[in-house]
C-alpha positions, 0 to 999 in steps of 0.5 A: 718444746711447746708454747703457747701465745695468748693475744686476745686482743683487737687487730693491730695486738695480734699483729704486735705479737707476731715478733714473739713468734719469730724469735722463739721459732728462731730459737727453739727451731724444733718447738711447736707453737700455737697461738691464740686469739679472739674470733675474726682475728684468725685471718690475720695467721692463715697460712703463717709457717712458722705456727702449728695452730691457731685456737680461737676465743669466741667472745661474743656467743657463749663467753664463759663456755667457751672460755671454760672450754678453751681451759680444757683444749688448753690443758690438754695440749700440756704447754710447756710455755705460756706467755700472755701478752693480754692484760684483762680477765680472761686470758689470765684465767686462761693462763693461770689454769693452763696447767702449763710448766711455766706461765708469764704475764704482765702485772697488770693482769688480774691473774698475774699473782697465779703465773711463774713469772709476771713483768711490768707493762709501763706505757706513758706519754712520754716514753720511749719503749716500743708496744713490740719490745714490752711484748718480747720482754715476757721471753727475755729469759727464753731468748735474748734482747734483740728485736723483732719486727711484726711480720704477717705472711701475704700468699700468692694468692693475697699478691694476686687478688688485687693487681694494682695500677702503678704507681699507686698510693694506700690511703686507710682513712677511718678508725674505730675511734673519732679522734683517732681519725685524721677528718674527711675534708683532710683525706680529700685534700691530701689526694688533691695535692698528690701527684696525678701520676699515682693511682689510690686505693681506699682501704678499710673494713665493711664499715668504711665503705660509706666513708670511702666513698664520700671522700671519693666522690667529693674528690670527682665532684671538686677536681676539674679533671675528673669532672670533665670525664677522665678516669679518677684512678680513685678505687674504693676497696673497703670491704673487699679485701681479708687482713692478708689480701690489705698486707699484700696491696700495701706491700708495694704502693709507692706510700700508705697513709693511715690513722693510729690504727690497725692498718699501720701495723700491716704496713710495719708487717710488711716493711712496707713505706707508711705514713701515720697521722697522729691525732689524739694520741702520740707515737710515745705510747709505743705503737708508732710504725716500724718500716724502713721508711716511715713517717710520723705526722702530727700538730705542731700546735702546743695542746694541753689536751694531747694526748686525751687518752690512750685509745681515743674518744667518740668524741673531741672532748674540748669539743675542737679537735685541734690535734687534727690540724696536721699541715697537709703540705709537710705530708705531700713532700714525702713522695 
């Protein structure tokens, strides 16, 4: 049996249709699959076991000829099964002419009509369902009911990159989407309020460097201890570490707070302990954490506005940002 996995998609998809590879490689032990993602997500799946390969879609440089290119590559792989957990043009295109013996989609995607099979994709504000269990439905049929949580493979070599002080704490402040994005001044005074036992790494991509280091920087220059000379414990490794080598640190902190974003699903990945900040958006579109121990912190205020949207605005659009005023106090009593 042969399968291929379509998620072409931002980060924390590709990292939500991990349980798909799981559960077929629990099933079909023998079968062969791939999967494919869009460029600069490939770290996500170095080194994963379970995989024979992993194709790449270069959306950036050459969109349709390497779309056109990847039909090819794709049909001449003859798949037995294609399942598309990508909703938009182009991985249905993908899809439809993989010349596989069996394709399935969401209805939501503009190819569905060329699949063998097409399901639903439901997400409200008021739901119940999880991102992951929507993505194992499309292999209800190939499989069963169970679920499967997300889970990335850190190698030695990930564990050893970083050798952390412990006990230590994660802290990932920024999100690709302002409000989405629990404020600075709160970063600055949660660390503030944690135990000065912990040592904290500040985590992100290159572009949260800048924002790692003015809440770092504002922590040494507010706190007298850290004034007076001694060590702040505070390490900015934004920019610093791959998708893997971030897994790995969050493995074992002592806690992981993070926005709605990518660095959640690392955490849920791992089974690692992670506490999310809601601002925007609401853990009822489905993508809240899946660790074992995990925390969910929002307003309390009763907002008309929230959620604004599914993925966040640049900006508030009332122009307040309430949903941001999460009590700092209720988060500190988790360690």
């Amino acid at each position: 049996m042969k399968f291929l996995i379509i998620q072409t998609a931002f980060i924390g998809d590709v990292v939500l249709a991990t349980p798909l590879i799981e559960k077929l490689k629990q099933f079909y032990p023998e079968s062969e699959i791939d999967f494919l993602l869009r460029k600069g997500n490939e770290g996500l799946l170095t080194g994963h076991p379970l995989l024979r390969q992993v194709l790449i879609f270069d959306k950036k440089k050459g969109k349709y000829k390497n779309l056109f290119s990847l039909i090819n590559t794709i049909r001449k792989e003859k798949y037995d099964h294609v399942i598309n957990l990508q909703r938009f043009f182009a991985s249905g295109m993908l899809t439809a002419f993989s010349g596989a013996k069996h394709t399935i989609g969401f209805d939501k995607s503009p190819f569905s009509f060329f699949f063998s099979e097409s399901l639903p994709h439901h997400i409200s504000a008021t739901g119940t369902e999880h991102e992951v269990n929507r993505n194992l439905s499309l292999i209800t049929k190939l499989t069963d009911t169970s679920f499967v949580r997300p889970r990335l493979y850190p190698s030695e070599s990930d564990f050893k990159k970083i050798v952390p002080s412990v006990p230590y704490v994660c802290i990932a402040p920024a999100s690709v989407w302002f409000t989405k994005q629990w404020p600075a001044a709160k970063w600055i005074e949660l660390i503030e309020k944690l135990p000065e036992n912990l040592s904290i790494y500040l985590m992100g991509g290159k572009s949260d460097i800048d924002l790692c280091t003015h809440i770092k920087w504002n922590i040494i220059n507010h706190v007298p201890r850290l004034r007076s000379g001694e060590d702040p414990t505070i390490h900015i490794v934004a920019g610093q570490l791959s998708f893997l080598e971030s897994a790995a640190l969050m493995k074992n902190a002592r806690m992981n707070f993070v926005n709605d974003s990518a660095p959640l699903h690392f955490a849920s990945a791992v089974n690692a302990p992670v506490a999310a900040m809601f601002c925007s958006t609401v853990p009822a579109f489905g993508f809240g954490p899946l660790s074992d121990e995990s925390f969910v912190f929002e307003t309390t205020e009763k907002l008309d506005c929230r959620p604004c949207g599914l993925h966040g605005y640049k900006q508030c659009p009332k122009g307040h940002f309430k949903c941001s005023h999460i009590d700092i106090d209720s988060v500190v009593k988790i360690l």
